[in-house]
C-alpha positions, -999 to +999 in steps of 0.1 A: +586-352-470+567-342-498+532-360-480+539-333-450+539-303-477+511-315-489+491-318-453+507-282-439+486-269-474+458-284-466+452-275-427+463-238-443+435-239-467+413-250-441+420-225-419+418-199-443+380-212-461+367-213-427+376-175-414+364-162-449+332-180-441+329-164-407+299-142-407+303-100-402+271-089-383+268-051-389+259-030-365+225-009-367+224+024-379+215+053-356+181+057-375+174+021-372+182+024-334+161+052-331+133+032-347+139+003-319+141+032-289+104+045-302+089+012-301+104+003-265+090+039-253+050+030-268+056-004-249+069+015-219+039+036-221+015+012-227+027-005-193+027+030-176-010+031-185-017+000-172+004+001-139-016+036-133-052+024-136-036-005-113-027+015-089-056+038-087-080+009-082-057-003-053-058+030-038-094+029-038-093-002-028-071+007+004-104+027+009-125+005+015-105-013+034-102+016+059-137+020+060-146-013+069-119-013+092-137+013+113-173-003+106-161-032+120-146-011+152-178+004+155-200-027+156-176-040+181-183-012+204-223-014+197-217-052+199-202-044+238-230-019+250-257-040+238-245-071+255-241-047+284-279-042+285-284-073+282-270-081+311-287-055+326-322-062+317-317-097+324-305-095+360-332-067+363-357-098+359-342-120+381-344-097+408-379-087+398-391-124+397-369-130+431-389-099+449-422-115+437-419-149+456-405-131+487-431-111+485-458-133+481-467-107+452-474-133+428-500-148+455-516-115+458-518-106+423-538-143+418-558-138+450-570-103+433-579-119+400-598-145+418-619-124+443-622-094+419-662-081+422-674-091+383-658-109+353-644-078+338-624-069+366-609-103+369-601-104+333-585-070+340-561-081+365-551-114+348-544-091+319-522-068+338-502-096+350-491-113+319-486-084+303-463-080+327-446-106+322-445-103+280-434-067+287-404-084+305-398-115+278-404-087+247-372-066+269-349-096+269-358-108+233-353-069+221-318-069+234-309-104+225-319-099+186-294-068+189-270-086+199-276-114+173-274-086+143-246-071+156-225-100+155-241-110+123-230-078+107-193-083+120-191-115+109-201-101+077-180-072+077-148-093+091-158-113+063-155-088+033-125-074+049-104-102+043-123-106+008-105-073+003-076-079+012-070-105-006-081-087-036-054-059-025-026-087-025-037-095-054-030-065-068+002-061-055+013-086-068+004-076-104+020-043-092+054-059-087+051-078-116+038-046-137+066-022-119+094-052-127+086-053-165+081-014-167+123-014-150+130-041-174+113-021-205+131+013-190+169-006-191+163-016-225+158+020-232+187+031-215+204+007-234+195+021-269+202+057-254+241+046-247+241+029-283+225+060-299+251+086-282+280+058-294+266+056-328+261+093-328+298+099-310+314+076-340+293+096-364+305+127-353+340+119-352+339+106-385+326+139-400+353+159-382+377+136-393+367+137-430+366+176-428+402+177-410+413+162-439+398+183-463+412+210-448+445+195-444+443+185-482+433+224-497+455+246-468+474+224-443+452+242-418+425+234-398+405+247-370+383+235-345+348+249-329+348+241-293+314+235-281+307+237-245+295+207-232+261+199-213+253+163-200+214+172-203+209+160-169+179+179-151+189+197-121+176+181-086+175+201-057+162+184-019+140+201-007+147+219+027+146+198+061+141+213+094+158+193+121+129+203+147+101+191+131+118+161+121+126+155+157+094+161+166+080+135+142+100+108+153+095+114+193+062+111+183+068+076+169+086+067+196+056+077+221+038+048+211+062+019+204+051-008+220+016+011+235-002+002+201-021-018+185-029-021+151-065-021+137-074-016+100-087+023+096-080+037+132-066+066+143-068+071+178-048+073+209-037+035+210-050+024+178-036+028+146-033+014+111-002+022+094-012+052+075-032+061+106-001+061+128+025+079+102-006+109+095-003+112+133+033+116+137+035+138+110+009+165+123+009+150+160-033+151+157-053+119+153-064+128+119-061+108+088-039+121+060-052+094+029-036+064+027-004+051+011-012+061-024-014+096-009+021+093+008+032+079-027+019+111-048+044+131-020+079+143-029+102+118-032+139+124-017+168+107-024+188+114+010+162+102+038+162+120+073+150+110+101+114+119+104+107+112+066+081+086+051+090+052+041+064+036+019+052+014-009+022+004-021+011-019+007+029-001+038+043+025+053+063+043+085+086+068+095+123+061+087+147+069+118+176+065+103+204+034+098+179+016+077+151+013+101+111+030+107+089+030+130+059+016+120+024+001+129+027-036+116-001-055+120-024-070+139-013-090+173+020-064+169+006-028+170+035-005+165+077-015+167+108-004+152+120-030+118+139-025+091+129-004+059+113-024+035+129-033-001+110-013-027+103+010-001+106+048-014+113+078+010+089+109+006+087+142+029+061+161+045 
């Protein structure tokens, strides 16, 4: 009996050494949460920084890739007409050369050199006809070396462009990254906020409490100041839609679904790159706008309507409601109806 007592004190002592051992973390101070929310904003604004240079060098980026885009357009359409007189020339000489034999012209022309009166005259006339001939050779070579630089420089040019755009996925991806850290860095703010109001909220009943008891103490009274309360939340107002334009936006999406195709920098009847297509629904004229850093700069609303921009950094359409735009995809797709991309933001003309 007495061995039981004797282990019941000892599991009790136990117990009780090991919760007084337990360890109390406090909790920080509002100054030294303060400190913590400062150094989370430099970081956040450090990242800011960067994620704005990042984005201003893949906006000029999306530039160039416009540009060469339409270069490389244009040197398809040289590269056509100047295969076209090629063709032309060169079926000019066969008939030329055809006529001669029919003719018996090439006879005559060596019958005249041969019987001409004196050796300057029959150097004169052999002349004549090769030049002829080089004149014709000199045409065909002219053409054919246009051809040849033209699809040199397209090669070239289709070449760079998907130099840049690798570069430009490049960069999106340490946009993402970049935009992903700045959200992380921005929660951990939000996070001190919430901890800085409780800490402040505890603080602040504290006080009142100490001073209700004061007052209890010397009078038995006490009053209270009723402040009126303000959440500090700025004021947001959308700014004004009209239904008609809207309308007119996305029938003008609609026009070319399926009738489009998608080249990098176009903006012409049948041809479009994204930001191409989107500036022409909005004003209905085949006009560029910018590019999707210029749709980004736009204001940004939080209840989309139909007729509205959907856009990130790499893309862009116009949102038609239940989720979905209308957008010019790619190329070997040209323009169709998909769902809004995730990240996407919506911004209005």
């Amino acid at each position: 009996m007495n061995l039981k007592r004797i282990r019941r004190m000892l599991l009790a002592t136990a117990l009780v050494c090991s919760l007084s051992v337990t360890p109390v973390l406090a909790e920080p101070t509002q100054d030294e949460l303060e400190e913590q929310k400062a150094s989370a904003q430099d970081e956040l604004g450090d990242l800011q920084e960067e994620l704005d240079e990042l984005i201003i060098r893949a906006s000029e980026l999306e530039t160039e890739l416009i540009n060469t885009g339409q270069e490389i357009t244009q040197a398809q359409e040289d590269l056509e007409v100047a295969e076209a007189k090629k063709e032309e020339q060169y079926e000019a000489m066969k008939l030329r050369i055809k006529y001669m034999y029919e003719s018996g012209s090439g006879t005559a022309t060596m019958e005249k050199v041969l019987t001409s009166g004196d050796i300057t005259d029959m150097l004169s006339q052999a002349e004549y006809s090769q030049q002829v001939h080089e004149y014709d050779r000199e045409q065909l070579q002219e053409y054919a070396d246009t051809v040849t630089e033209i699809e040199d420089l397209q090669t070239k040019l289709e070449t760079e462009l998907e130099n840049l755009k690798a570069t430009e996925a490049e960069y999106e991806a340490q946009q993402a990254t970049l935009t992903e850290t700045i959200s992380s860095k921005q929660d951990e703010i939000d996070n001190l906020d919430e901890l800085i109001q409780e800490a402040a909220r505890k603080a602040e009943e504290e006080r009142k409490a100490e001073e209700e008891a004061a007052a209890a103490e010397n009078s038995g009274n006490s009053g209270t100041d009723e402040t009126a309360g303000n959440d500090g939340s700025p004021s947001y107002s959308e700014p004004s839609y009209d239904e008609v334009t809207g309308n007119a936006i996305v029938d003008r999406a609609y026009s070319w679904l399926g009738r489009a195709e998608y080249s990098m920098g176009a903006c012409s009847p049948g041809l479009f790159d994204c930001s191409g297509f989107v500036a022409y629904c909005l004003t209905g004229q085949y006009q560029r706008l910018g590019n999707t850093y210029t749709f980004l700069s736009w204001t940004q609303v939080s209840d989309p309507q139909p007729g509205d921009v959907c856009v990130n950094a790499g893309h862009c359409g116009i949102y038609i409601g239940d989720g979905l735009m209308i957008h010019c995809a790619d190329y070997g797709i040209g323009v169709i109806i998909g769902s809004v991309q995730s990240g996407m933001i919506y911004v209005r003309y």
